[in-house]
C-alpha positions as CSV (number, residue, x, y, z in Angstrom):
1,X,-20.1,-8.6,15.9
2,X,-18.3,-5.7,15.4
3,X,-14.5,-4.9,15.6
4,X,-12.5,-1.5,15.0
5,X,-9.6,-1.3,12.4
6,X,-7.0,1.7,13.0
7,X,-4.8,2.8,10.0
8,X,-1.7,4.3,12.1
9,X,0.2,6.9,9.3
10,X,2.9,9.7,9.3
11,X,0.2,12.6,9.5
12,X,-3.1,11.3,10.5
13,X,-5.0,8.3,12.4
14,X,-8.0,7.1,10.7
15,X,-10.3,4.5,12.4
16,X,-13.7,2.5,11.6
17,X,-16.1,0.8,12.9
18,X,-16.4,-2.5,11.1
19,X,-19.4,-5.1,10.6
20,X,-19.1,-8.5,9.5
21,X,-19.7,-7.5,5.8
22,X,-16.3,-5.4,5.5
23,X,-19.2,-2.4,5.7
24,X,-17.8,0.8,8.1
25,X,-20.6,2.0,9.9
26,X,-19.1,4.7,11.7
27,X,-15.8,6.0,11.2
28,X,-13.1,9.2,12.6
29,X,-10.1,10.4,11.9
30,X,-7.2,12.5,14.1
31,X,-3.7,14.1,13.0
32,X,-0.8,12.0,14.7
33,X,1.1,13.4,16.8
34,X,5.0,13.8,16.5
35,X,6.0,14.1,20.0
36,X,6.5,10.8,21.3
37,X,4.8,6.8,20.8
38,X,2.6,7.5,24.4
39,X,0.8,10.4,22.5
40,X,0.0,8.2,19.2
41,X,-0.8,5.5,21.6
42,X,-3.3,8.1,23.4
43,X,-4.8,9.0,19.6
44,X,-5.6,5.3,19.3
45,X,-7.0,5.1,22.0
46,X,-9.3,8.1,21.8
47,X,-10.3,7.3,18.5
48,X,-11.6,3.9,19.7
49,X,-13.2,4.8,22.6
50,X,-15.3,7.5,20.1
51,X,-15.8,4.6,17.9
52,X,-17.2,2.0,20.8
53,X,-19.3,4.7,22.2
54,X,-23.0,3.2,23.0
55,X,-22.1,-0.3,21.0
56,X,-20.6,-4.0,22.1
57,X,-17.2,-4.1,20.3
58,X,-14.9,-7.2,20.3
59,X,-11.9,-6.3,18.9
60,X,-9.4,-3.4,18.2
61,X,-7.0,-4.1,14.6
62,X,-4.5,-1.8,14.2
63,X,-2.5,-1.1,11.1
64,X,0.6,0.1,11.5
65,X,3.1,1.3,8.6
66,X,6.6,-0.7,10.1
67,X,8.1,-4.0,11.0
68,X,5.5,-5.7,13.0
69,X,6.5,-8.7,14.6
70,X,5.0,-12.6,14.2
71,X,3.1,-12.3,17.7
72,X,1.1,-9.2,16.3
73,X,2.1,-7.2,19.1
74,X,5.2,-5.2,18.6
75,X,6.5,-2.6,16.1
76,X,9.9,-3.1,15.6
77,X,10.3,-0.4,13.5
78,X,8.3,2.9,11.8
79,X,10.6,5.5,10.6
80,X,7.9,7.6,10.1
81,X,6.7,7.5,13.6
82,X,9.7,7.1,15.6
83,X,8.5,4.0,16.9
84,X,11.7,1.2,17.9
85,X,10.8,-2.0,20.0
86,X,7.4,-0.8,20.7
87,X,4.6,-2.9,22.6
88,X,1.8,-1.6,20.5
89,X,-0.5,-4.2,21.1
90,X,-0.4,-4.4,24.9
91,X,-0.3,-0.6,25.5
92,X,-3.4,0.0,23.6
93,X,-5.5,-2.6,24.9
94,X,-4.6,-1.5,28.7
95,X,-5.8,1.7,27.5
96,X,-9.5,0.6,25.7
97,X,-9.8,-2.2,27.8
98,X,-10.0,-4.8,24.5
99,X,-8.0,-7.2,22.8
100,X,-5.8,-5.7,20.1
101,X,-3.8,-7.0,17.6
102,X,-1.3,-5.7,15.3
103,X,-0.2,-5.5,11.9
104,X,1.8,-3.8,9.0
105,X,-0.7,-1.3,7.3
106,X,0.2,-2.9,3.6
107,X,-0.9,-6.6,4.9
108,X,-3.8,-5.2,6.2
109,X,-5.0,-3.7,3.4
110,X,-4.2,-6.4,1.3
111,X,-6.5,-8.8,3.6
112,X,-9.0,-6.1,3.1
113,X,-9.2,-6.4,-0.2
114,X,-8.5,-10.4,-0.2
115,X,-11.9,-10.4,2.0
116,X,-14.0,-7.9,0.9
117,X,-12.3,-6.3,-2.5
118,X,-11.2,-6.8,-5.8
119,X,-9.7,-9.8,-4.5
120,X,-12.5,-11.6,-2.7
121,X,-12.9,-15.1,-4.1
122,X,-9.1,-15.7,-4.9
123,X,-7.8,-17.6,-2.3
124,X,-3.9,-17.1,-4.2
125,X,-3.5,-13.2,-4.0
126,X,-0.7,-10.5,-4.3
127,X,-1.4,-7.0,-3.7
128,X,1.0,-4.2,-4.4
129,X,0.3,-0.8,-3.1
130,X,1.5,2.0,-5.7
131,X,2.0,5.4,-3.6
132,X,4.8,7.2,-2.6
133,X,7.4,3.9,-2.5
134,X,5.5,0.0,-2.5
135,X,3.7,-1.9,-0.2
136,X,2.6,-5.2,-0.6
137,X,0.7,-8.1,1.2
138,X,0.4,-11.9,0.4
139,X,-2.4,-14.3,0.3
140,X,-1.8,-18.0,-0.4
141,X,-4.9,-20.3,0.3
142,X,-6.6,-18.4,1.7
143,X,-3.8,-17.9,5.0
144,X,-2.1,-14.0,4.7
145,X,2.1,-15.2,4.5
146,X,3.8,-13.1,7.2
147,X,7.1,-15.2,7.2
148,X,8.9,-16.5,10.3
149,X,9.5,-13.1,11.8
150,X,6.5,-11.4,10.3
151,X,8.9,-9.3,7.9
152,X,7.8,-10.8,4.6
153,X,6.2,-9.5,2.0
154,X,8.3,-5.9,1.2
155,X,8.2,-6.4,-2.1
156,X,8.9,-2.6,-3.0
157,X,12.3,-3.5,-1.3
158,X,12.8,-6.5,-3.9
159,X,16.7,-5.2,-5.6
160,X,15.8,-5.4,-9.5
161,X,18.9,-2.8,-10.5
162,X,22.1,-3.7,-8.6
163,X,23.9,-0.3,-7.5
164,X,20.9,1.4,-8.3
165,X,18.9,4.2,-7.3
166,X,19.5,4.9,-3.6
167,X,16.9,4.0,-1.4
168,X,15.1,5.3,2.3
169,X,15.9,1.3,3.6
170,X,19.3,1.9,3.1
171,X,20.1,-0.5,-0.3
172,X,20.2,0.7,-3.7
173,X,18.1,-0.7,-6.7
174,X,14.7,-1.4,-5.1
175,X,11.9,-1.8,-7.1
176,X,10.2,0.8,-5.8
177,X,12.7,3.7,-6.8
178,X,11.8,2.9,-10.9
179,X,8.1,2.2,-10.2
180,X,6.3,4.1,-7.4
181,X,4.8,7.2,-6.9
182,X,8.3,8.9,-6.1
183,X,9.6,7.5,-9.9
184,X,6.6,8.6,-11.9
185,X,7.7,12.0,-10.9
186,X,11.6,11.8,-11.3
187,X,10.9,10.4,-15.1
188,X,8.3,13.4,-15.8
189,X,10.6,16.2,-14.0
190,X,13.8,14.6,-15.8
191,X,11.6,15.1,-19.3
192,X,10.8,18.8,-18.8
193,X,14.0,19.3,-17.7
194,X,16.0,17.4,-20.7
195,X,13.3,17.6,-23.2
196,X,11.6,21.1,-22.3
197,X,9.5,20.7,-26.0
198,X,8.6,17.1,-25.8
199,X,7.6,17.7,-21.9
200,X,6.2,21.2,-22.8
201,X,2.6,20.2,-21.5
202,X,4.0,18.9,-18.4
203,X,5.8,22.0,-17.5
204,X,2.7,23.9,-18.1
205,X,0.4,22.2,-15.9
206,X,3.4,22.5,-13.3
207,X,3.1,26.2,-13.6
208,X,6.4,26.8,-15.9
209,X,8.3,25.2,-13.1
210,X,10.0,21.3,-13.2
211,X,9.3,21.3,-9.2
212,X,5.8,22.4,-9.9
213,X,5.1,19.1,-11.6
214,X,3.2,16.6,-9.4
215,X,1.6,13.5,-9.9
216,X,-2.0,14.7,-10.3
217,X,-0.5,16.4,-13.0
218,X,1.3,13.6,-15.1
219,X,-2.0,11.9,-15.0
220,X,-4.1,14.7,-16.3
221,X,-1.7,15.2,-19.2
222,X,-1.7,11.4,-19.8
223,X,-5.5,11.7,-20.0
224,X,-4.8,14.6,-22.7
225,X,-3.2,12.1,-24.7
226,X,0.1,14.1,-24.1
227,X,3.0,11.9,-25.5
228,X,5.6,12.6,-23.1
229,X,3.2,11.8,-19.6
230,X,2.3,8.4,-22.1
231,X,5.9,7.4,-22.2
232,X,6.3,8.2,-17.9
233,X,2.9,5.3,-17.9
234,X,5.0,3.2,-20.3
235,X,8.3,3.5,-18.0
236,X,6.3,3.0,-14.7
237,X,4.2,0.2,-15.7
238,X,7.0,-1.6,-18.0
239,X,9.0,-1.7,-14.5
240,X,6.0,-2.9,-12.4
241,X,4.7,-5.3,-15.1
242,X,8.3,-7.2,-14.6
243,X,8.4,-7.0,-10.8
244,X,5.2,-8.7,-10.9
245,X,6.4,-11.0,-13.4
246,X,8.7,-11.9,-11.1
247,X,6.9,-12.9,-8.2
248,X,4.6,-14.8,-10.3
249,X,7.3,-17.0,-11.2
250,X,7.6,-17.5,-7.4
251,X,4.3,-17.4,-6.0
252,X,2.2,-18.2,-9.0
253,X,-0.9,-15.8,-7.8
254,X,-4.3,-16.1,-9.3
255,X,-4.5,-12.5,-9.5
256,X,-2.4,-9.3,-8.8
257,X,-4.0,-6.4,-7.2
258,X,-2.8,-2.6,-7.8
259,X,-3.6,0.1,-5.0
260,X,-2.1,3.2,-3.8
261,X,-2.4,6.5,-5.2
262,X,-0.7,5.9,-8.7
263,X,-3.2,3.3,-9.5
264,X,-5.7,6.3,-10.1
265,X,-4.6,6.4,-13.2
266,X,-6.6,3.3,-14.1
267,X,-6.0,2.1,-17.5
268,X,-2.8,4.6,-18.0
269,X,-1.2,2.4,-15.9
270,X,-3.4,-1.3,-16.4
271,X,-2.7,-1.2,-19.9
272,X,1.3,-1.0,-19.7
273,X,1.6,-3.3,-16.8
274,X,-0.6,-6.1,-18.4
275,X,1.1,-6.2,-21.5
276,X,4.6,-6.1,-20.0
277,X,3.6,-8.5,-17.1
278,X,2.3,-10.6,-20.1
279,X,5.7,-10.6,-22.0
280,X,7.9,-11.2,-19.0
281,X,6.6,-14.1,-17.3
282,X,8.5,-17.5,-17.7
283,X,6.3,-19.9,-19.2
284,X,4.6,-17.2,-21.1
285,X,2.1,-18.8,-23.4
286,X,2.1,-22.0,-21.6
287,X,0.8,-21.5,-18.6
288,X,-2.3,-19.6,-17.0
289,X,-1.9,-15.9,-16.9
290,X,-2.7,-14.6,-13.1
291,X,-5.2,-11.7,-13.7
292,X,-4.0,-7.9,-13.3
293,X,-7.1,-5.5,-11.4
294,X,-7.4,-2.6,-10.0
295,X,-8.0,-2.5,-6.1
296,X,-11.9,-1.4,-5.5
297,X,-11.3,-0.7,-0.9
298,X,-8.9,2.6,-1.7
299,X,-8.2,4.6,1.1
300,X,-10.2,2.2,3.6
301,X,-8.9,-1.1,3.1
302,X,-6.3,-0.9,5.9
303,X,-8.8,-0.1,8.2
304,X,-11.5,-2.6,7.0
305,X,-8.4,-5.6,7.1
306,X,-6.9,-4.7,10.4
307,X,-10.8,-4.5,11.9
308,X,-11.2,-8.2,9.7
309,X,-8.3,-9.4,11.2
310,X,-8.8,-8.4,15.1
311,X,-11.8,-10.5,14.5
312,X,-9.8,-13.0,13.0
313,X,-7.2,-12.8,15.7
């Protein structure tokens, strides 16, 4: 049978349609609107009536970047899409005329790749979403841990420096202000600004400018072998390798998976978070060592999860 996952974002809505096998058969994508929740709402819907055209469909998943609550039906809250208290679920399916459920994008991903990804045949999971800040989902035998009010599982807002870095939820110190996306690029700007030799190469591929500097950037340069884009790796991965450490000591995971855009880097980034993860975790030694792989869905496993999870429902 096939279902439809929707991966709701800031600028665009991409959909699929999903078989059994995790596989997307057919598949569309549309800019989201800014105006107001009826126009994303009328996105959704257009991109799943595209999507249903000519087949049976059973389901509709939605993935949805925001506080989604237990019932899988309202968004409490998505800053970026100005949504507050809204009926997601209901709205949708009165509109396509299926059942919908709903859920926050970074659990649905990480079902995505608990079912059909790197993580499929681990039944204790924890993926972590490297992009712009952290996402993260949680998979404990086999059942995806949402928490009593379906708010768990923000690990990126985990505080690991008290009074620390300032951060978009409104605390300071989150983990994911010293090891997302965002921090790779404040420790390789702060180089070539304080160190303009050692971050020479840096500055170059940023056009002579420290603003220039992007991620795509640092990783080329780390591919070069360039010292200083090495030492923003060792910095990012060193601070994710102990975050993980620490929620190892709590959930005790089989395996970690890494996602999100920063995790392009591959190795840069493996090699560092391994060996700190490694170091960090009590009962080092002693104790079996939860593995650390890369996430294989990418851009598609919030749409193949949601999809898995409508069917699921």
């Amino acid at each position: 049978m096939l279902t439809i996952g929707v991966d709701v974002g800031g600028t665009k809505v991409a959909a699929g349609l999903v078989d059994e096998k995790g596989t997307i058969v057919r598949r569309t994508r549309r800019p989201t609107p800014s105006a107001s929740p009826d126009d994303v709402e009328d996105v959704i819907a257009a991109c799943v009536t595209e999507l249903a055209a000519g087949v049976e469909v059973e389901a509709v998943g939605i993935g949805a970047a925001g506080f989604v609550t237990a019932d899988r039906s309202t968004v409490l809250v998505a800053p970026n899409l100005s949504w507050r208290d809204e009926p997601l679920r209901d709205d949708v399916a009165a509109r396509v005329g299926l059942p919908c459920v709903v859920e926050n994008d970074a659990n649905a991903a990480a079902w995505g790749e608990y079912r059909f990804g790197a993580g499929r045949g681990e039944d204790f999971l924890v993926v972590v979403t490297v992009g712009t800040g952290i996402g993260g989902g949680v998979v404990l035998d086999g059942a995806l841990q949402r928490g009593r009010s379906g708010l768990g599982a923000e690990v990126g807002h985990m505080q690991v420096v008290p009074g620390g870095r300032r951060c978009g939820c409104g605390q300071r110190g989150c983990w994911e202000q010293y090891c997302s996306g965002r921090a790779l690029l404040l420790e390789a700007r702060e180089i070539a600004g304080v160190q303009r030799e050692h971050g020479r190469r840096l500055l170059e591929l940023g056009g002579g400018r420290i603003e220039g500097i992007e991620a795509v950037e640092v990783t080329q340069a780390a591919r070069e072998g360039d010292p200083a884009a090495l030492e923003c790796f060792e910095v990012i991965g060193g601070w994710l390798g102990q975050g993980m450490a620490d929620l190892a000591a709590v959930l005790d995971p089989g395996a970690f998976v890494l996602g999100g855009g920063v995790s392009d880097a591959g190795e840069l980034l493996l090699d560092p978070v391994r060996r700190t993860f490694a170091e960090r975790l009590t009962g080092t030694g002693n104790r079996p060592l939860a593995q650390v792989l890369l996430a294989e869905l990418g851009n598609d496993a919030g749409i193949v999860g949601a999809a898995d999870l409508a069917r699921h429902r």
